[in-house]
N, C-alpha and C positions, 0 to 999 in steps of 0.2 A: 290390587283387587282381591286379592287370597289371604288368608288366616296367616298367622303364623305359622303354623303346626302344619300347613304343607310347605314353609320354605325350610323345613326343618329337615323333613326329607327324599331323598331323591331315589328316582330310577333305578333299580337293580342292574347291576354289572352285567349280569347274566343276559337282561335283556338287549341291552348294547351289543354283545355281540353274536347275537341271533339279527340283529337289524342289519349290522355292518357285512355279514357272511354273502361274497357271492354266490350265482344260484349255483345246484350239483356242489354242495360243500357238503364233505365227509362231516355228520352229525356226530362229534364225541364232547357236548354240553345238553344232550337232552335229558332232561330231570323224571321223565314219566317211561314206565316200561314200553318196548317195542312189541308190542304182544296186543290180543283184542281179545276182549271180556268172556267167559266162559258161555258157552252155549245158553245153557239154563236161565241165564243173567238179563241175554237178548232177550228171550223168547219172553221171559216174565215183565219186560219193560215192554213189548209190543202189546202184551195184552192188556196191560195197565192202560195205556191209554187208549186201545180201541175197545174196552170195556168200562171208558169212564172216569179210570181214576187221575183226570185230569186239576184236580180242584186242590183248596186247602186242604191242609191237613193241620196234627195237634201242633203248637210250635216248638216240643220238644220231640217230634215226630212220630209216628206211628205206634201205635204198641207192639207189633211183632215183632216189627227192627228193634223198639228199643230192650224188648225181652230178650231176644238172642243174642245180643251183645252183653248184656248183664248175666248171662249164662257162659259166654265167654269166658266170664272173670271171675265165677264163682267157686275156681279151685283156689285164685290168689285172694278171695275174702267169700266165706261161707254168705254171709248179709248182702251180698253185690245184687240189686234189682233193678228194675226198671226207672225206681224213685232217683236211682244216680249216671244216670244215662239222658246226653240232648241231643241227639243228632242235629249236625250243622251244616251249613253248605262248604264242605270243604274243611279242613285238618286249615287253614290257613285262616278261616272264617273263625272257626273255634280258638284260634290263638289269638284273633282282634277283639274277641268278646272275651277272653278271660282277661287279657289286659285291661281292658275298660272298667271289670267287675272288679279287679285285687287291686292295680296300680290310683296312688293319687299324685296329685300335682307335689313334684320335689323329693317323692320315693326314691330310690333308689336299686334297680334290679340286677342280679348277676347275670352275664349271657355269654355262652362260649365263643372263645375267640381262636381261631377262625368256629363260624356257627352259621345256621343256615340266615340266610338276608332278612326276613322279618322282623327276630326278634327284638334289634333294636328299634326300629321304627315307629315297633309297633306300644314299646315304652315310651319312646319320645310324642306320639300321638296320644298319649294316656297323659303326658304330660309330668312322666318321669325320668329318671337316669338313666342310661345300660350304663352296667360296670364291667367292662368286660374283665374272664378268664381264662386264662391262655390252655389249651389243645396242642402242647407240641409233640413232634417228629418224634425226637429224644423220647420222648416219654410215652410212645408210641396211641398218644393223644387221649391220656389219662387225666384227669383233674390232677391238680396238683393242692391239696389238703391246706400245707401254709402259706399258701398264697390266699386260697380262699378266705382263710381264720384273717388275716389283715386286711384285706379286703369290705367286708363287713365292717359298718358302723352303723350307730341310733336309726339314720334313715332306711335301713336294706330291709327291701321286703320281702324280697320273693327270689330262685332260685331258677334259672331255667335250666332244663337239660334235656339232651338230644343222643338217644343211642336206640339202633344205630344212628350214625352219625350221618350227613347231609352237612359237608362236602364229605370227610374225612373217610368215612366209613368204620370208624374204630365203633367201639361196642366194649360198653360197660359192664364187667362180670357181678357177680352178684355180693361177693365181699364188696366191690365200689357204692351201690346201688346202697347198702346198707350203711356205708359211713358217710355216703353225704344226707340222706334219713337223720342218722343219728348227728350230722352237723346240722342240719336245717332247725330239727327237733332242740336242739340246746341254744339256737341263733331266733326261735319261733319266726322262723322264714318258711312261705310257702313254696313249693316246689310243683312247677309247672313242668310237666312231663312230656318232650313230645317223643311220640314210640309210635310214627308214621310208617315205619321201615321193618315192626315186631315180625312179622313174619317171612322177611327176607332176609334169612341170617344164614352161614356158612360153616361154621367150626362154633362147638359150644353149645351155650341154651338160651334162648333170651331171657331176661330178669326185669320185669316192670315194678313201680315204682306203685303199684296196685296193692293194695293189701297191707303194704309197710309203717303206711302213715295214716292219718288222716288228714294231714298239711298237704297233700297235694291235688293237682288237675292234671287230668292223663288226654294231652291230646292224641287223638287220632285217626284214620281216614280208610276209608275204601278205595282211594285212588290206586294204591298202588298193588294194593292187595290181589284186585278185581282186574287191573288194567282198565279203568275207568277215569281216568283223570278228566275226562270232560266233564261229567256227570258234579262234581263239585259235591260228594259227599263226605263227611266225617262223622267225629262223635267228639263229643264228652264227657269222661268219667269224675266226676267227683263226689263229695260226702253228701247226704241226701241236703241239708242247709244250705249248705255251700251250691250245690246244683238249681235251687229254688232262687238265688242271686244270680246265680249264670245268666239264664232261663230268661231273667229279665232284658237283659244287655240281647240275648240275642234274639229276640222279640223284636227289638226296637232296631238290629241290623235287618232283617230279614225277613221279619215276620213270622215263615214257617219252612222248611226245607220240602224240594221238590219231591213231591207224592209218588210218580210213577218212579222217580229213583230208587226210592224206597223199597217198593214194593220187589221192586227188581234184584235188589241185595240180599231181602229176605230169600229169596230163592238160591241165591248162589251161598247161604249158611244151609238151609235143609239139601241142597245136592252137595255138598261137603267141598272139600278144597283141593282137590286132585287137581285142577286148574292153576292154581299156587304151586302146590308143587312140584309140580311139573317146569313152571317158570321159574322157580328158584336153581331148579336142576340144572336148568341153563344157563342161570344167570352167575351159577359156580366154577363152570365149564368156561365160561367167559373171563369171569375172575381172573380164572389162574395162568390164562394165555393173555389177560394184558398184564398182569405183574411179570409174568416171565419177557415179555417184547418192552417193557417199560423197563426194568433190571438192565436191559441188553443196551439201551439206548448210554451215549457219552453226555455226563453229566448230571443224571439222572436217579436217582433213590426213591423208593415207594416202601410204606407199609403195607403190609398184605390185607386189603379191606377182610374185616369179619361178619360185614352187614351192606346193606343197602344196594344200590347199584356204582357206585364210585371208586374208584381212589384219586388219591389224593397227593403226586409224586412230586417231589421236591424236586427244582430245578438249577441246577448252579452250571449257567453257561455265561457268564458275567452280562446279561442283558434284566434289564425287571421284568417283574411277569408280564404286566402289559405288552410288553415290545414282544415276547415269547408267544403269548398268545396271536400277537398282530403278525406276527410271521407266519405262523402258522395259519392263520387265517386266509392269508394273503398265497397262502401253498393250497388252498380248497380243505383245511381244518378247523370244524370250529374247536375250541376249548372252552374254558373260563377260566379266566383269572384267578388264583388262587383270592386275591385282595380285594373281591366281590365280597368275602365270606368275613372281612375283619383284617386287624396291621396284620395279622400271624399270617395269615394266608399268604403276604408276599413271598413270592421265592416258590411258590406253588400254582401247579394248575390243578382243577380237577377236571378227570373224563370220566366220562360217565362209558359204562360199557352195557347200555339197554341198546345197543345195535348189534346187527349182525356180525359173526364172526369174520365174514369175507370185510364187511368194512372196517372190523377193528385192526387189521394185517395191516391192512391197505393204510390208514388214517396214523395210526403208530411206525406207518413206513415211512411215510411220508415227514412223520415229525422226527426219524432217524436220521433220516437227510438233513435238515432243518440243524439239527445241532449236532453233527459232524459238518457240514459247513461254519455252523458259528466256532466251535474247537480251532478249524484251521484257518479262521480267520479270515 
């Protein structure tokens, strides 16, 4: 009774094991900050709607939202306006409407492996290829240059990339940022950018993919920025052309992005982001006490996340991740599987540390035990 194109694909890993978790289970697979939206943020969504702004709106969204975002980017391109800005329902929404808009049936796409769970789907719904590229450990989850150059043939279209990263946390320096620019540009592959995590970074500066080219789409979102993730907002950045294709796809998902959302973000740009970072503060402080309890644990190796909320620690207790993760589970921990995220992922979980610190002790204590009984067999 179904299309093809959904026995194509399936349920996220992630959500398995949010289902299977019994209840009072230490959360260290939540994907959305532990934090609630800036004061300013509430108050301007209350008003919105008890003042009406209940209704349609443009379906590239509002003009104020979509000016202050194009003021965003206007140190990484002088020309950045409103003409290249769509507000979407979601960073996840914007990556189902560029696909639709770039990819055709037998394309062929690059998507980082381990990478976060859509992109392939969301090509094979488009009705073309993921190829994946590998993210490893070793390489402390760098692109790897010739693998990419062999990878590419006649049909490759398009270039996805994720920094920060979602699982890994690695983050692309800006020497990276500009060679695979200049590989897309000589391969005339578009490079879909997602930069969901831009202002949750740790050591360094972030480096977007804004400015650099004109081959690319910058997805991105207020979820996480704001601590919004209900609200189901994003954006997309691309060339004003290219934006007036978008624009169509995402018309015919969704019609128009919700209004009092809208109205509500505009507010949390004019009170500024002391909100952010303040949650970054924390979320650094968090960081570096699970790398240090992750380090300690037998078996166990991590990169030091540079971005997002995750890392991403290698696991070698002779079990696969699934059985790792199900143990853990089964101790009141959730994880996720590293092999949610692509093959590379196996042999890894990732935890997310958008929880408190008493529960990240508690939850990394717990997975201490867990594999010092697996060590001793």
């Amino acid at each position: 009774m179904v299309a093809e194109r959904t026995r194509r694909v399936e349920i996220s890993g992630i959500r398995r094991m949010f289902e299977a978790a019994p209840p009072n289970s230490i959360n260290l697979g939540l994907g959305e900050p532990d934090f609630e939206p800036p004061r300013e943020v509430v108050e301007a969504l209350c008003r919105s709607v008890e003042n009406g702004g209940n209704h349609y709106g443009p379906t590239a969204g509002i003009l104020p939202l979509r000016d202050h975002v194009a003021a965003r980017y206007v140190d990484r391109d002088p020309k950045t306006s409103r003409q290249n800005v769509i507000i979407t329902a979601s960073g996840s929404e914007g990556l189902m409407s560029t696909a639709l808009a770039l990819y055709d049936p037998g394309d062929e796409v690059l998507v980082p492996n381990p990478g976060f769970v859509l992109y392939g789907p969301h090509a094979r719904l488009a009705g073309a290829v993921p190829i994946p590229y590998s993210l490893t450990e070793e390489r402390k989850f760098q692109p790897d240059f010739e693998e990419l150059e062999r990878l590419v043939t006649r049909r490759t279209r398009a270039l996805v990339v994720n920094s920060p990263s979602n699982p890994t946390g690695g983050m692309f320096p800006e020497r990276t940022i500009d060679r695979l620019v200049e590989f897309a540009e000589r391969k005339n592959l578009t490079i879909v950018s997602d930069e969901v995590y831009d202002e949750i970074v740790y050591e360094g500066k972030f480096a977007s993919f804004w400015g650099k080219t004109d081959r690319v789409v910058v997805v991105n979102s207020f979820s996480k920025t704001y601590a919004v993730t209900g609200w189901r907002l994003g954006f997309l950045l691309a060339p004003a052309p290219l934006a007036v294709e978008l624009n169509k796809i995402h018309y015919h998902i969704m019609a128009c992005p919700p209004t009092p959302a809208q109205v509500a973000i505009v507010a949390g740009f004019d009170a500024g982001h002391e909100a952010t970072r303040k949650m970054v503060r924390e979320f650094k402080v968090r960081r570096d006490l699970v790398t240090r309890l992750l380090r300690s644990i037998p078996g166990v190796s991590v990169v030091r996340p540079q971005g997002a909320f995750y890392a991403f620690p290698k696991v070698d207790l002779g079990l696969s991740t699934t059985q790792v993760a199900t143990g853990l589970l089964q101790r009141g921990v959730i994880t996720t599987p590293g092999d949610a995220f692509g093959s590379l992922g196996e042999g890894h979980l990732r935890i997310s540390f958008a929880n408190s610190r008493e529960k990240l002790r508690a939850g990394l204590g717990l997975f201490r035990d867990f594999a010092e009984d697996a060590v001793a067999g």
